[in-house]
C-alpha positions as CSV (number, residue, x, y, z in Angstrom):
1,X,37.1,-23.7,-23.1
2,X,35.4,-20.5,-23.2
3,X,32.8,-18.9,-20.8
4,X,29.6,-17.9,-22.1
5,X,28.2,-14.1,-21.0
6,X,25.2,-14.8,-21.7
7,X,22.3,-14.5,-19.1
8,X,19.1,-15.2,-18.4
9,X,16.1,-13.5,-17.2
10,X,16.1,-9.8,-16.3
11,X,19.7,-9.0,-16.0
12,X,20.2,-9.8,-20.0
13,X,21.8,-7.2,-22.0
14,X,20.0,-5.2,-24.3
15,X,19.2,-6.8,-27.7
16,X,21.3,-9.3,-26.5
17,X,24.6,-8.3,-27.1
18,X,27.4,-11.0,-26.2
19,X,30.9,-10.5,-27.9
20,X,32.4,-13.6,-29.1
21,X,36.1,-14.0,-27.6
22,X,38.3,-13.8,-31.4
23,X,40.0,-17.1,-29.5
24,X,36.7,-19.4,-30.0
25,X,36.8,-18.0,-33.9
26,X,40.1,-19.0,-34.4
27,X,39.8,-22.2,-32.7
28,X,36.5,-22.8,-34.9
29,X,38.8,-22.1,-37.9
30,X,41.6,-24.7,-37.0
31,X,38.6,-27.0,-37.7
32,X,36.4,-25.8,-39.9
33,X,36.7,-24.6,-43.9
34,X,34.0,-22.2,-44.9
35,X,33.0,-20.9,-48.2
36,X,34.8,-17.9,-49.5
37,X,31.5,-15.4,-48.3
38,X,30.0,-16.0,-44.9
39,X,27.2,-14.0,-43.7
40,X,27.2,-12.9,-40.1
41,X,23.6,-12.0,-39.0
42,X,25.0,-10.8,-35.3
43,X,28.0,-9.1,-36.0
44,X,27.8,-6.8,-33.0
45,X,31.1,-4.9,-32.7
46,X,32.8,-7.5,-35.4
47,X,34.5,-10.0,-32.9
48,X,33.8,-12.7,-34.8
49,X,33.7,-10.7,-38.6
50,X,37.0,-9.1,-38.2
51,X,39.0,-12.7,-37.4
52,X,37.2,-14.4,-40.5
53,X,38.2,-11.2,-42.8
54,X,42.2,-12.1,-41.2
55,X,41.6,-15.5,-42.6
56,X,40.8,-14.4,-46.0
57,X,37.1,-14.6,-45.7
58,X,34.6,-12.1,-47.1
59,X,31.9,-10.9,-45.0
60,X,28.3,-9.5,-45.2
61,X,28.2,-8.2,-41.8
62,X,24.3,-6.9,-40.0
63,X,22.9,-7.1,-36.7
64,X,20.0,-5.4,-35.2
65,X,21.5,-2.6,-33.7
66,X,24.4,-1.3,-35.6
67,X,27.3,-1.4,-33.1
68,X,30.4,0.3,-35.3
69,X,30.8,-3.0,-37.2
70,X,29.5,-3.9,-40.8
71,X,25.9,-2.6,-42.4
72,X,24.7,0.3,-41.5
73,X,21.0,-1.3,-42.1
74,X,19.9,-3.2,-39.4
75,X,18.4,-6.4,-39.4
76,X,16.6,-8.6,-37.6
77,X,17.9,-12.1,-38.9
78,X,14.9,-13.8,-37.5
79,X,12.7,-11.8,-40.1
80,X,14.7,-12.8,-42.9
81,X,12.5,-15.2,-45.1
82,X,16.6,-15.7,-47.6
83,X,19.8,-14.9,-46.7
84,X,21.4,-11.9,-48.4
């Protein structure tokens, strides 16, 4: 359905920054219900963030590099001993 940008080996972007097409959130929403707050831990530029917030969702948006898009603070998810 969609393609994935992610790569492997040297040629990898930076932190690893792949946006999520707003089509595969949307599609993930025809199926799936979510509780009213969802935390996104790689919010990157908001590709997947903004699409939840037009479906009524609240977010708590943080990534590793801030990227324009949700907390300032940046986070490395994989450090996180609870979610915030």
């Amino acid at each position: 359905m969609f393609d994935t940008l992610m790569k492997l080996g040297k040629d990898r972007e930076v932190l690893d920054f792949y946006a999520t097409d707003k089509r595969a959130t949307k599609e993930l929403l025809i199926r799936e219900n979510f509780r009213e707050t969802i935390y996104e831990p790689a919010c990157g530029q908001g590709h997947i963030g903004k699409v939840l917030v037009e479906h009524g969702y609240r977010v708590k948006a943080e990534d590793i590099c801030y990227r324009g898009y949700g907390s300032k603070r940046e986070v490395d998810f994989l450090r996180l001993r609870k979610i915030p």
